[in-house]
Structures are given as structure tokens and as C-alpha cells.
TORSENU-981259 format. One record per atom (N, C-alpha, C): residue number from 1; atom name; z, x, y. Coordinates in nm, 4 decimals, m for minus. Layout:
% TORSENU-981259
NUM, CA, Z, X, Y
...
% end
This chain:
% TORSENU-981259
1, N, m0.4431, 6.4335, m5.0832
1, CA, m0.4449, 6.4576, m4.9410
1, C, m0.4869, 6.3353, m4.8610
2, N, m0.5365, 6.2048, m4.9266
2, CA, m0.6372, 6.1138, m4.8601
2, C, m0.5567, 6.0601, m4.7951
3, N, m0.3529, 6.0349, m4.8900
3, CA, m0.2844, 5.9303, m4.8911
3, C, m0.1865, 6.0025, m4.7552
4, N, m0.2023, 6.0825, m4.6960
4, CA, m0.1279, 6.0833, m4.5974
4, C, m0.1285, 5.9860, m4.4781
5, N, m0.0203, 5.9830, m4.4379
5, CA, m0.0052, 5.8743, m4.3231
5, C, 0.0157, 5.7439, m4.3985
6, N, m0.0050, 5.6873, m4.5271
6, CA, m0.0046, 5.5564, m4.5208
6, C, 0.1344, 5.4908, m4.5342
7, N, 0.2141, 5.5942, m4.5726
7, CA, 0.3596, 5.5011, m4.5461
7, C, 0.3895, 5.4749, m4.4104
8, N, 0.3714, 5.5660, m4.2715
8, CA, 0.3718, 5.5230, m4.1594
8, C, 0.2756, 5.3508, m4.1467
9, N, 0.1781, 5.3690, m4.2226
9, CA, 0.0678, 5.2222, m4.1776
9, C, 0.1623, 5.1474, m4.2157
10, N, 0.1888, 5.1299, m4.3471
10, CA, 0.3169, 5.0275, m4.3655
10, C, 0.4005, 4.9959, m4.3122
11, N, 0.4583, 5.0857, m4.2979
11, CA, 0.5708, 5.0755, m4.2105
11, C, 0.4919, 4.9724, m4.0212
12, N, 0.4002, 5.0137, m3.9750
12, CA, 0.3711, 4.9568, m3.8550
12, C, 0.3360, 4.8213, m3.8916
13, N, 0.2364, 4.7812, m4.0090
13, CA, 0.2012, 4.6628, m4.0337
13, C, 0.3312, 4.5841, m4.0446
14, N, 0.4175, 4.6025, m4.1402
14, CA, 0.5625, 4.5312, m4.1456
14, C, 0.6447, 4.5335, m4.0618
15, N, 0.6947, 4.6114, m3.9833
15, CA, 0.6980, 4.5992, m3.8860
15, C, 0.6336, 4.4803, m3.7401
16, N, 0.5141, 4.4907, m3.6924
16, CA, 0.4251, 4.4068, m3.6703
16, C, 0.4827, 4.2543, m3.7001
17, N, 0.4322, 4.2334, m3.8633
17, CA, 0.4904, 4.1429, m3.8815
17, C, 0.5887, 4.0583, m3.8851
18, N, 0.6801, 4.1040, m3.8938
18, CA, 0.8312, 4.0899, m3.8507
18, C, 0.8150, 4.0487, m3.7015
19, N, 0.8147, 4.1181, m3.6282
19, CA, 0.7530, 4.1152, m3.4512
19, C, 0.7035, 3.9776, m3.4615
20, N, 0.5675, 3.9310, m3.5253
20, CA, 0.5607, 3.8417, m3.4718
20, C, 0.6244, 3.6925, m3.5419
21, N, 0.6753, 3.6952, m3.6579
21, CA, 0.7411, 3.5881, m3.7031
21, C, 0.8562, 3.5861, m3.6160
22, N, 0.9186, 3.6931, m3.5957
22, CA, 1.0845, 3.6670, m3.4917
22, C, 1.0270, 3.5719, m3.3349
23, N, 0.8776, 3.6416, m3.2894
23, CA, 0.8434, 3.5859, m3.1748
23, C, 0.8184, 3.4142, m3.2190
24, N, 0.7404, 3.3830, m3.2513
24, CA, 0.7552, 3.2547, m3.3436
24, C, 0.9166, 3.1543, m3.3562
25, N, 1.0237, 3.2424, m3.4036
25, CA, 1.0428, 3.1622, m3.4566
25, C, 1.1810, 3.1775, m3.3091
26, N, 1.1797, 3.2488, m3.2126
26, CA, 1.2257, 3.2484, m3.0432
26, C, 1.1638, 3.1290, m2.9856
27, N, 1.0139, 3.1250, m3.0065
27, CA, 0.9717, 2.9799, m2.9236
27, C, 1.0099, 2.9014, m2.9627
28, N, 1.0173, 2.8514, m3.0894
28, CA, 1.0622, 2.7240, m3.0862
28, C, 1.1821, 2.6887, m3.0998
29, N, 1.2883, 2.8042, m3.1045
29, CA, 1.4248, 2.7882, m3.0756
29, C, 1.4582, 2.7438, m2.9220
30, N, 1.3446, 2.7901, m2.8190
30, CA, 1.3536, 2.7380, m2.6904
30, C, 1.3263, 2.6291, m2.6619
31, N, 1.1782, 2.5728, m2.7550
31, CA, 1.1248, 2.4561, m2.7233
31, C, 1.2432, 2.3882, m2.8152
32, N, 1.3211, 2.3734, m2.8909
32, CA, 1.4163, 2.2692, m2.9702
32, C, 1.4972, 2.3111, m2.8165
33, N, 1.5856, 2.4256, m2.7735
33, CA, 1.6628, 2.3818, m2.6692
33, C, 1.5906, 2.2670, m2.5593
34, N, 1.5240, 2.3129, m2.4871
34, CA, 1.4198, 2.2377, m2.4050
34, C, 1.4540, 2.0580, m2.3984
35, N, 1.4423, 2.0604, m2.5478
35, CA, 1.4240, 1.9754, m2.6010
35, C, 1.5405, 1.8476, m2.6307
36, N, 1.6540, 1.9125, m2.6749
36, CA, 1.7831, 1.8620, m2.6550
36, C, 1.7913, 1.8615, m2.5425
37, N, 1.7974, 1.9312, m2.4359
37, CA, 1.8541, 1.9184, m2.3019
37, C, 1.7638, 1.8131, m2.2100
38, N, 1.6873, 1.7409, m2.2784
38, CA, 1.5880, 1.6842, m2.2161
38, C, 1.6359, 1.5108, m2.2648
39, N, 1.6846, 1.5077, m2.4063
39, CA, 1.7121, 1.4147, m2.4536
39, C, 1.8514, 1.3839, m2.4178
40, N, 1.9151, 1.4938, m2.3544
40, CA, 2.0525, 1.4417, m2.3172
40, C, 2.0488, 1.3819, m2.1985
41, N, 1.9717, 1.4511, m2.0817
41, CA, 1.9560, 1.3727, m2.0136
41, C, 1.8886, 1.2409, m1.9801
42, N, 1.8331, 1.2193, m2.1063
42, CA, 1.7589, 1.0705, m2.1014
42, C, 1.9115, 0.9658, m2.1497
43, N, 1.9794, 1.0261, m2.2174
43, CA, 2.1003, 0.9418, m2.2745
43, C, 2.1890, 0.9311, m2.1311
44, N, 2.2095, 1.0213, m2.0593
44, CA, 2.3198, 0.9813, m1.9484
44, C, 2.2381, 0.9009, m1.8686
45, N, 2.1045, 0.9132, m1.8284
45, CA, 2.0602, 0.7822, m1.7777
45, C, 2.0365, 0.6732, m1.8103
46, N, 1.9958, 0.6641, m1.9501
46, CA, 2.0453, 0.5446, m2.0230
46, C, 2.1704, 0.4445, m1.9971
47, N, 2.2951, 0.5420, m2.0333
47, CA, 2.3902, 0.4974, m2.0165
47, C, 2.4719, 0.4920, m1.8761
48, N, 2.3994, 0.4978, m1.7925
48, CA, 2.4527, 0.4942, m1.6365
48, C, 2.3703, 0.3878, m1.6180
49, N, 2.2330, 0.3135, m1.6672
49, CA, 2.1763, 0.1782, m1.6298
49, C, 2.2435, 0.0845, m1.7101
50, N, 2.3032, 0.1100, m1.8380
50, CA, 2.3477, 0.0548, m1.9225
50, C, 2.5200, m0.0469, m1.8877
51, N, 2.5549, 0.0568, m1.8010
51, CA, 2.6758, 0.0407, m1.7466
51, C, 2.7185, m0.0526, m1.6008
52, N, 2.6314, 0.0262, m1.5570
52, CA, 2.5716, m0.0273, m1.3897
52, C, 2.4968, m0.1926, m1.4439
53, N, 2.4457, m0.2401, m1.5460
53, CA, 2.4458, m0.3335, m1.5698
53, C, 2.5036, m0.4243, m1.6239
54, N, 2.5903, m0.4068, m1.6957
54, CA, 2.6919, m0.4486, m1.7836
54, C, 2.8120, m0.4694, m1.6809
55, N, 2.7914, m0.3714, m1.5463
55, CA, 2.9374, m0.4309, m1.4366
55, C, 2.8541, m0.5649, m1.3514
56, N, 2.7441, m0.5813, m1.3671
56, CA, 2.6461, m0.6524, m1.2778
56, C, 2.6336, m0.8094, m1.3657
57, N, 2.6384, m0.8099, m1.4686
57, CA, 2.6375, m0.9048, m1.5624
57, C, 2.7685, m0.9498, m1.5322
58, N, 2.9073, m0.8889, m1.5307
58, CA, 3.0547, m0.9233, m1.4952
58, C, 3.0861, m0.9964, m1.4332
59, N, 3.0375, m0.9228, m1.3200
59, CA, 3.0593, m1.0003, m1.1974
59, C, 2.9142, m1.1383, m1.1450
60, N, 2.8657, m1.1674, m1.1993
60, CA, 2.7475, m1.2241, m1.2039
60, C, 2.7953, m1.3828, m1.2661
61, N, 2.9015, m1.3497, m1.4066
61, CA, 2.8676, m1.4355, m1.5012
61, C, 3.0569, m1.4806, m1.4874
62, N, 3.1003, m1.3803, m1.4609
62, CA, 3.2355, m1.3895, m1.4758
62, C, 3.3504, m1.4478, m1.3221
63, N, 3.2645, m1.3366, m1.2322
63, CA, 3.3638, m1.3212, m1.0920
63, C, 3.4513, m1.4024, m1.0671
64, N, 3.5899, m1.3341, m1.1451
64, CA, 3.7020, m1.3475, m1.1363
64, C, 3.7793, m1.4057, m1.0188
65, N, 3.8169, m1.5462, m1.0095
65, CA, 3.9098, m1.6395, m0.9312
65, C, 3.7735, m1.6970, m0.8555
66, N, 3.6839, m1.7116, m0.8589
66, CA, 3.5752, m1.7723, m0.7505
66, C, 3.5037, m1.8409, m0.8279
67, N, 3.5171, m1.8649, m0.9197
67, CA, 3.4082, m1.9894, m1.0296
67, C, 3.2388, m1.9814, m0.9499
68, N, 3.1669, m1.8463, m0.8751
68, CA, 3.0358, m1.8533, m0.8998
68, C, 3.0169, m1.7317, m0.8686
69, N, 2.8720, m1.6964, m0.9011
69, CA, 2.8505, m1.5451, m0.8639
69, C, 2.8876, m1.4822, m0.7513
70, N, 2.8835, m1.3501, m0.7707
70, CA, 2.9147, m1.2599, m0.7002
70, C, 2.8073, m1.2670, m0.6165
71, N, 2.6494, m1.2597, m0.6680
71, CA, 2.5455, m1.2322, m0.5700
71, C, 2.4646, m1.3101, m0.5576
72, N, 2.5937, m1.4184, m0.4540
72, CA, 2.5144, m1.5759, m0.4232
72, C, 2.4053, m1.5230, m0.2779
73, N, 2.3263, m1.6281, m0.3244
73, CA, 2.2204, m1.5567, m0.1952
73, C, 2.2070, m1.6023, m0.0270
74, N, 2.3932, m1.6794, m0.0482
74, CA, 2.4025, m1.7234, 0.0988
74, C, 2.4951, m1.6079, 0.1705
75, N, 2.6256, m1.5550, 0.0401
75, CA, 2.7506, m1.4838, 0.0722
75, C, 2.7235, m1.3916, 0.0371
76, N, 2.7904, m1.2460, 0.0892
76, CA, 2.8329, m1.1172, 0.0671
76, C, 2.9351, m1.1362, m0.0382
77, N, 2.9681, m1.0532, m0.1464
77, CA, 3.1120, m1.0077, m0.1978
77, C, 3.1139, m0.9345, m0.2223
78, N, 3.2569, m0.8734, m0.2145
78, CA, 3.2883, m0.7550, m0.2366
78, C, 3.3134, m0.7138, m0.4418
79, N, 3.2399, m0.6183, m0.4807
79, CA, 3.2804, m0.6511, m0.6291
79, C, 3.3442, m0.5063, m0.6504
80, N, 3.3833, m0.5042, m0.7683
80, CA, 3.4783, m0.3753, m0.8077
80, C, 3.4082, m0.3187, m0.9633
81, N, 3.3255, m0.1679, m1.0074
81, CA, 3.3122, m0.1358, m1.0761
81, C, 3.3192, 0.0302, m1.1157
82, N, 3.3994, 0.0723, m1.2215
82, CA, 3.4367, 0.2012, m1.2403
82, C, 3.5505, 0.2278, m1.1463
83, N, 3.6407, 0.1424, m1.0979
83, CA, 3.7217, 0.1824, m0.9895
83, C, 3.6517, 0.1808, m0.8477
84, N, 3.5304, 0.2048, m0.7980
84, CA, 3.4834, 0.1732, m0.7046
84, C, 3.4633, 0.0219, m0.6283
85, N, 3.4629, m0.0083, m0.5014
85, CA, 3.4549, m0.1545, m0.4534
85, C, 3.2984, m0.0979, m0.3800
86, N, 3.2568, m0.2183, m0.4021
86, CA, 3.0944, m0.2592, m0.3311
86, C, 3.0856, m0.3744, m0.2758
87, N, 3.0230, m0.3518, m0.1928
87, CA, 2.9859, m0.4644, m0.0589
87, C, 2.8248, m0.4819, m0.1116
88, N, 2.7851, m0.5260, m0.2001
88, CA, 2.6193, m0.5884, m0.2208
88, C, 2.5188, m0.6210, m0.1420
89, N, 2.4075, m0.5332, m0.0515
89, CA, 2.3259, m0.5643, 0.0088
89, C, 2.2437, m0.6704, m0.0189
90, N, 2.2161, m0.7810, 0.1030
90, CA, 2.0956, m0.8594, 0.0815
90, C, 1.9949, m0.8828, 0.1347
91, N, 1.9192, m0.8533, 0.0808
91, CA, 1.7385, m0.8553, 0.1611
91, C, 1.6692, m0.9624, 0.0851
92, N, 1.5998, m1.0382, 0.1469
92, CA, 1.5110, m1.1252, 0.0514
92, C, 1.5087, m1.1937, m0.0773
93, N, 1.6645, m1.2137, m0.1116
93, CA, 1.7305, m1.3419, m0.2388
93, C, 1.7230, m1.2076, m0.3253
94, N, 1.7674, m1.0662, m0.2833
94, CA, 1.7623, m0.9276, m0.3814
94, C, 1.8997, m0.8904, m0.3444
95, N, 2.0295, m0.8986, m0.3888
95, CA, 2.1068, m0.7910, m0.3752
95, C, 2.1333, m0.6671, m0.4356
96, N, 2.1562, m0.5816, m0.3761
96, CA, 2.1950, m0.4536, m0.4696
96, C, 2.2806, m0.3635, m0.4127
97, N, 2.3237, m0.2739, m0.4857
97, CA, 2.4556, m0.1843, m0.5008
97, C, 2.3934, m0.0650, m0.5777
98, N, 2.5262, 0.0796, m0.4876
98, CA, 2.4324, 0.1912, m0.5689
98, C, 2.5774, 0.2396, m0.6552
99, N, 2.6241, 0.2509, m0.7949
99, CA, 2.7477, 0.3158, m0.8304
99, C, 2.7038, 0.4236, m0.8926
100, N, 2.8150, 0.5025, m0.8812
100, CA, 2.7987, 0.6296, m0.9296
100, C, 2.9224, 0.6537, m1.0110
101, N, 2.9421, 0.7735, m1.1033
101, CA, 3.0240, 0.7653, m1.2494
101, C, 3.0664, 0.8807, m1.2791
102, N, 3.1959, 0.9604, m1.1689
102, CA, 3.2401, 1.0452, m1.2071
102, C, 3.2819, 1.0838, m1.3372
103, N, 3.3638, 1.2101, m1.3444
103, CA, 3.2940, 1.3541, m1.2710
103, C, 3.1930, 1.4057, m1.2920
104, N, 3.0998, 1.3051, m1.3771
104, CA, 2.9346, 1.3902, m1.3988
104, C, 2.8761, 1.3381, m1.2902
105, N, 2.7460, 1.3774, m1.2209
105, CA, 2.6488, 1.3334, m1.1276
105, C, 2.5687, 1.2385, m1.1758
106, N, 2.5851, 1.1580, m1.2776
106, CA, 2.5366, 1.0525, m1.3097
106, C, 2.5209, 0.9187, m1.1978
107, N, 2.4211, 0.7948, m1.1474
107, CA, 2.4594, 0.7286, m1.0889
107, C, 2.2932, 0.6267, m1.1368
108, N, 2.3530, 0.5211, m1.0586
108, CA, 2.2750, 0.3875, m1.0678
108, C, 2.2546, 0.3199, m0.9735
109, N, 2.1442, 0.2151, m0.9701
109, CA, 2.1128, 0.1201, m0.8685
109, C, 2.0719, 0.0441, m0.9482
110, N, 2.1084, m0.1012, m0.8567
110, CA, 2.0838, m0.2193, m0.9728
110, C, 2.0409, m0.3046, m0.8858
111, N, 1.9832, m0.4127, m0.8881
111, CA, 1.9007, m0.5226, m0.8030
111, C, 1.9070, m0.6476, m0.8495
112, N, 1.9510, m0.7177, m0.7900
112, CA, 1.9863, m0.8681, m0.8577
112, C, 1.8715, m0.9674, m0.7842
113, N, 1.8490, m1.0553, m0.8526
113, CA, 1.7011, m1.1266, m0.8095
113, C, 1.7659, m1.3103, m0.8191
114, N, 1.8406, m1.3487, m0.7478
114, CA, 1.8551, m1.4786, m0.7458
114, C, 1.7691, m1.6044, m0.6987
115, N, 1.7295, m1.6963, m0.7915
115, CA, 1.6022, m1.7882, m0.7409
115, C, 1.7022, m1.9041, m0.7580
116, N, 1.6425, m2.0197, m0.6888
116, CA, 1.7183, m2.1561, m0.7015
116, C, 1.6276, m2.2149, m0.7811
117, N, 1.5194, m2.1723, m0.7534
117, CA, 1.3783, m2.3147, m0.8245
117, C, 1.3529, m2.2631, m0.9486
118, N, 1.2930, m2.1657, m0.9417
118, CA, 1.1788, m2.0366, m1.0777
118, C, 1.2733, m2.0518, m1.1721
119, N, 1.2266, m2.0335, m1.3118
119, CA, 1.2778, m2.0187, m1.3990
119, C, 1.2301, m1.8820, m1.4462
120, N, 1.3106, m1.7524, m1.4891
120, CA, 1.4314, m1.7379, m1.4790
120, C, 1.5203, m1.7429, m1.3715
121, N, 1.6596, m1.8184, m1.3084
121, CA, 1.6847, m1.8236, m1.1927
121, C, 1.7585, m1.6484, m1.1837
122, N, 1.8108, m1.5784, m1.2434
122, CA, 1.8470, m1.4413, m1.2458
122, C, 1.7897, m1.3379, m1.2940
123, N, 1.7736, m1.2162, m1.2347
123, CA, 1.7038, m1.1050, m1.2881
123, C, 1.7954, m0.9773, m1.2302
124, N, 1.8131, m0.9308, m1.3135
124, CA, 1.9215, m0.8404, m1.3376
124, C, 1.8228, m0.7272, m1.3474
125, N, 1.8263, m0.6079, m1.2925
125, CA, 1.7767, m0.4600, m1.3253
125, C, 1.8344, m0.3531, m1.2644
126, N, 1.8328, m0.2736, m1.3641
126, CA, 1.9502, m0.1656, m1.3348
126, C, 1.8727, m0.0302, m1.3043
127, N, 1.8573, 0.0515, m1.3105
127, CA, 1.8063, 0.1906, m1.3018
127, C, 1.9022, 0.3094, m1.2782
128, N, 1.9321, 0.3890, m1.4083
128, CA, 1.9725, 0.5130, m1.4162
128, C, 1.9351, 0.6328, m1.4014
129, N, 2.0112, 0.7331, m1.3321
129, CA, 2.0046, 0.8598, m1.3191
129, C, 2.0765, 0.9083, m1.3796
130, N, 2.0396, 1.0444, m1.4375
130, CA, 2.0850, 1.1494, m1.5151
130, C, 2.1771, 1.2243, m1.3426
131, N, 2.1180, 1.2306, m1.2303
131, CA, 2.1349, 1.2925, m1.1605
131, C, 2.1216, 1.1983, m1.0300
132, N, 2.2279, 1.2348, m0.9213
132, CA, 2.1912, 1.1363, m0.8569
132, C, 2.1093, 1.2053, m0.7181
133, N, 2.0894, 1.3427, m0.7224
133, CA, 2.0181, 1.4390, m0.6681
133, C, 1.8458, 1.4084, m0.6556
134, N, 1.8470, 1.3576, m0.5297
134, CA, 1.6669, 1.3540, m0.5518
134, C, 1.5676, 1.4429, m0.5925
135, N, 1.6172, 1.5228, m0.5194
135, CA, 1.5553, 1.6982, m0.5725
135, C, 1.5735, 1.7471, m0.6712
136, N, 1.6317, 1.6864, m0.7725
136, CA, 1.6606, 1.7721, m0.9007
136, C, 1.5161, 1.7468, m0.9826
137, N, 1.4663, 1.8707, m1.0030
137, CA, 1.3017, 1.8446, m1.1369
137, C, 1.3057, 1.8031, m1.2942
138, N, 1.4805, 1.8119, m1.2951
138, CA, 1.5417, 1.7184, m1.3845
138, C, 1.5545, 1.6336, m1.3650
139, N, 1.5628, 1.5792, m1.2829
139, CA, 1.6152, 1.4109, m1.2790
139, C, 1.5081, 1.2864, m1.3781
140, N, 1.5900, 1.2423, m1.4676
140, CA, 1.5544, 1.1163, m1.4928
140, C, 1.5919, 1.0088, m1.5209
141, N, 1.4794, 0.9078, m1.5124
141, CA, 1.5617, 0.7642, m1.4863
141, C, 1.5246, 0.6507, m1.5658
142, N, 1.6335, 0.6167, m1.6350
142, CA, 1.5964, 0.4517, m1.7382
142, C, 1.6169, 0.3839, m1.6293
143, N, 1.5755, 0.2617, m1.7092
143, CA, 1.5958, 0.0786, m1.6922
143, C, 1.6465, m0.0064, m1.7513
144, N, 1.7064, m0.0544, m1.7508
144, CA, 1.7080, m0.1669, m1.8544
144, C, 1.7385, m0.3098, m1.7388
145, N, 1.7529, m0.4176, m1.8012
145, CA, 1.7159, m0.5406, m1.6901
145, C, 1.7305, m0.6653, m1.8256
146, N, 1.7923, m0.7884, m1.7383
146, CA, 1.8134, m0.9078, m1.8002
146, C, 1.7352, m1.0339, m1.7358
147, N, 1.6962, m1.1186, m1.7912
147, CA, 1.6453, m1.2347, m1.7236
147, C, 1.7073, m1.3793, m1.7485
148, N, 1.8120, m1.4770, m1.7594
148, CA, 1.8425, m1.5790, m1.7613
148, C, 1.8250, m1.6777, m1.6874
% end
């Protein structure tokens, strides 16, 4: 008579248990999502500074039919990257340009640092967005940057 009820206990303890290994093993199926989606967006900003610099280096090192840079610190030019044309702001021997990289909301700003005297006379820095949305609580942003 003592043993009544105890297959119900079993049954609740295993039960139980089960309960909480499934809860367990839900969190960290969220925290791994979380987690990827966090690292992807570190890669599209990566690769939107990556890019945005690599068109900045182009036209810097290359600019096609004009034998000198693009972001001389007397002239404006107009440069061309991703299909887009840019007119290069200049403030204080700093030009910069903002491109952006359809059809994702990916985008960049890059800042060119031209010196005549200092050594390094160029400084190249780029800065990527995952998003080019200020308000996004996602948004994030690499760097990357050259000095010659």
C-alpha cells in the first residue's frame, strides 16, 4: 500500500527533467542565433570599409588619365565607385565621400588625410556600416585605414 503514487512521482520527476534540459538547450539555440546574426553583421561592415577603401586606394594611386590623385588638397574630383560618381568633400587637407552598396543597406565613409611635409604624406580610413540607418541598435561599424 506504501508504493502508491510512485509511478506518478516518476513520471513528474522525468518529466521535469526533460523540461528543463529542452529549456537549456532553447537558450542557447538563441544565444548561437544571436550570435551568428551578430557576426554577420560585423562581416558586411567589414566588407563595406573594406571596399569603400580599396575604391579610395584606386583612385588615390591610380586616377585614371590625370597622372595624380584624386584627393589633391588644392582640387575637387569627381571619382566613380560601385557605379556611383562622388564629388569628395574638403575640409582641412581631409577629403571624404559617403558610398553606399546596393541592394543591401550596407554603406561607408572614408576620409583621406593628405600632408605635403609629415611623413606619412597619406592616410586613408574607411569606416563601415552594416546599416546605413543611424537608429538601427544593430548597427555596426569597422575600420580599416592605410598610411603611406
Amino acid at each position: 500500500m506504501k508504493e502508491k503514487g510512485f509511478t506518478l512521482f516518476i513520471a513528474i520527476v522525468i518529466t521535469a527533467t526533460l523540461l528543463l534540459v529542452s529549456t537549456g538547450i532553447i537558450s542557447v539555440a538563441v544565444k548561437e542565433a544571436f550570435l551568428t546574426t551578430a557576426n554577420r553583421h560585423s562581416q558586411e561592415a567589414f566588407y563595406a570599409a573594406d571596399s569603400a577603401l580599396e575604391c579610395a586606394l584606386y583612385w588615390d594611386l591610380k586616377n585614371p588619365g590625370q597622372g595624380q590623385s584624386a584627393f589633391s588638397l588644392t582640387q575637387q574630383n569627381a571619382i566613380t565607385c560601385n557605379e556611383q560618381t562622388f564629388q569628395s568633400n574638403i575640409a582641412g587637407g581631409v577629403s571624404t565621400f559617403t558610398i553606399s552598396f546596393p541592394p543591401g543597406p550596407n554603406c561607408a565613409e572614408v576620409y583621406i588625410t593628405k600632408r605635403s611635409v609629415q611623413v606619412p604624406k597619406t592616410i586613408i580610413e574607411a569606416y563601415g556600416y552594416n546599416t546605413c540607418n543611424l537608429n538601427d541598435p544593430r548597427r555596426v561599424q569597422r575600420a580599416v585605414g592605410v598610411r603611406y
